[in-house]
Structures are given as C-alpha cells and as structure tokens.
N, C-alpha and C positions, 0 to 999 in steps of 0.2 A: 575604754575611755573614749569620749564624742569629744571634739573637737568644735568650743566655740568659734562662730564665725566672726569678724572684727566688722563693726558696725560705722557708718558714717554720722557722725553727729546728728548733720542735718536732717538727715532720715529718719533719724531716733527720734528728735522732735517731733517731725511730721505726723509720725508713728502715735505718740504721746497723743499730743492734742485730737488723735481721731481717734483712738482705741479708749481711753480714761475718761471714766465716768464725768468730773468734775469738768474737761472741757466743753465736752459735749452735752450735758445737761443746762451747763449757762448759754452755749450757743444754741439750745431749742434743739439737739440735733438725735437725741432718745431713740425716735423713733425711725431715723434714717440708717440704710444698710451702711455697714460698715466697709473701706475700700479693702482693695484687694492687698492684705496683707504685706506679702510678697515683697510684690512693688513699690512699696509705702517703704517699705525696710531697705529695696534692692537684695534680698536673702537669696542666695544661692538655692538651686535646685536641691540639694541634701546638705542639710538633715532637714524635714520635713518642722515643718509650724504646725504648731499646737491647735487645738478647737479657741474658737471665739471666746468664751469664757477666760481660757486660760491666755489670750491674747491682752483679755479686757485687766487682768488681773496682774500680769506682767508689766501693762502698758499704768494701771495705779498705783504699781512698788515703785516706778520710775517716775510717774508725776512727783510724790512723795519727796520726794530726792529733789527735783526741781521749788518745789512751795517750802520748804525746810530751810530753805537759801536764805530766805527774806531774814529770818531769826535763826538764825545759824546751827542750823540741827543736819543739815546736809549729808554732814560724813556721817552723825547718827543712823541716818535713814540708809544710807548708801550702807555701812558696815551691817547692817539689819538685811538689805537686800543680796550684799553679798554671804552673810552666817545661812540664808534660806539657800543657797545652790552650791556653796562650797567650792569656788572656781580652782582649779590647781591651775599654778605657769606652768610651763614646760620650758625650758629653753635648748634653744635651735641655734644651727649655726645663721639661720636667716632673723634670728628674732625671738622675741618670746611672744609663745601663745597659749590659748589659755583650756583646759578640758574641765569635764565635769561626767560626774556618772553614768546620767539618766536623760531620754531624750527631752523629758518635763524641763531639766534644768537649763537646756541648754538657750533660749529664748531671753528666760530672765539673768543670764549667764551672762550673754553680750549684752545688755543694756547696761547692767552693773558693771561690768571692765570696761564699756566705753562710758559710761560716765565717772568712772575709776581715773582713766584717762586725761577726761577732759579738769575733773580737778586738779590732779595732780599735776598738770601744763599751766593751767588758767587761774583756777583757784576760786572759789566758791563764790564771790559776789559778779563772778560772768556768767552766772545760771540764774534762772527763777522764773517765776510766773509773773502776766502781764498787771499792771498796775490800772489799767483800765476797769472802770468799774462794771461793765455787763462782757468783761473776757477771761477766762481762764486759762487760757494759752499756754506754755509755756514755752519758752527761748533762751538762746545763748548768747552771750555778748563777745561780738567781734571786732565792734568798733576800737577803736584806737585811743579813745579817750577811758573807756569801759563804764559809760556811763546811762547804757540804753533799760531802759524800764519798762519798755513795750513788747509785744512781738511782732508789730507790725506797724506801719508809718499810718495807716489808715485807724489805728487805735487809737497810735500819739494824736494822729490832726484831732481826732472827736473827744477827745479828753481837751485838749486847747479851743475845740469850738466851746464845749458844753464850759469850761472855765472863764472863757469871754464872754458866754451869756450868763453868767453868774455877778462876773464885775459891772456888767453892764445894766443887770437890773441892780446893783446894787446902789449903783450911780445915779439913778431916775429917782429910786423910793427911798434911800437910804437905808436902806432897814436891809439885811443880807434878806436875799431870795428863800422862799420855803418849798421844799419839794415834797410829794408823797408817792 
C-alpha cells in the first residue's frame, strides 16, 4: 500500500490551471513547457510523479470536478475520479490518511481526497471555473461572503472594463453593441 500525500488546495489549483488542457488551450499556452510539477504541487521527494501525459490527465479528472460546480455535478465527477484510484483511509492515532495500490494512483489519489476535503468543509458552490469569458481558470472561494466568480481580480477588472464598454456604447447608438 503507497501512501497518498495530502495536497494544499492552493497548489492543486495552480497545478489544475497549468497542467489541463482546457486552461491552457484558452490561455494560448499549448505550446509552452509545462512547470515543474513538483513545485507546482510542493510533492514530497517520494513517491515519484508520473510522465507528463499522465500529469495532464490527472490535472483534467480534477479540472472536471472544478467546471461540474457551475451545474452541479461535482460530487459526480469527484465520485468518478475517486471509483478510478480507489483511495482506502486508514486511520492513525495522528489522523486519517489515505492509500492506494499502485504508484499510477497515487497522483490522481490526492487531488480527489483533497478536493474530497475541500467539499466536504466548504461545499461545492466555493469551487469552479472562472466566469471570465477568454479564462478557463479555475479557483476556490475563500472569501467571506462566498461570492467570488473569478480566479483573479485581473479577470474581474476586464470582465467590468469590457461590460462598461458594452453600456457605453449602448448609451451613444442605443442599439446593444455587436461583437464578432
């Protein structure tokens, strides 16, 4: 039995939005190297990270799980990504932690217990992907009110610029703005 590592949320994210196709494909970012794993997660020296593929594919079970939020499929996708590695707890006199058979599992292992986690604290409408229309992002909501849509304040401004020039010309021509 290998022993998942317990992941930092924030990390996961980070992790998410550079490794899954869907964020990096709307960011233009395809053909950029991908960072260094690792340190993206902070993952412990052992057990060893998978090939890139299986990076990429770990890090789309868990985007999945983030865009599922919006329409409520989340645990779906989360119960789908936990049925693929089969996590056992264990419990400890320090805690409970979590194993898995095979060293493949153990990657997509901690993504799925820590966003296991963070549902089961927070609750599915403080996950999702960014509402911004050219970002795929996705983020966790930590604000206090639990009302954030974005993943970045630089997404919100340009979603409230491009909405101000929307009112704006609609204000001049009357007629709403046409884009293409």
């Amino acid at each position: 039995m290998l022993t998942v590592p317990a992941l930092d949320m924030s990390r996961m994210v980070e992790f998410v939005n550079e490794y899954a196709d869907r964020p990096r494909a709307t960011a233009g970012e395809q053909e950029l190297p991908y960072p260094d794993a690792a340190k993206v997660l902070g993952w412990p020296a052992e057990p060893p990270l998978p090939a890139a593929a299986d990076l990429v594919a770990a890090a789309n079970a868990a985007f999945r799980v983030f865009s599922a939020a919006r329409d409520g499929r989340a645990y779906e996708e989360l119960n789908t990504l936990l049925r693929s590695v089969r996590p056992l707890p264990v419990a400890t006199e320090s805690g409970l932690r979590w194993t898995v058979d095979t060293q493949a599992e153990v990657l997509p292992a901690a993504l799925g217990t820590c966003l296991l986690e963070w549902l089961m604290h927070h609750g599915r409408p403080r996950l999702g992907t960014c509402h911004a229309s050219k970002c795929a992002d996705v983020y966790v909501d930590t604000s206090p009110a639990g009302q954030r849509r974005f993943c970045s304040s630089t997404c919100l401004n340009r979603h409230k610029v491009a909405a101000y020039r929307r009112r704006s010309s609609q204000d001049r021509t009357g007629e709403p703005e046409t884009t293409t």
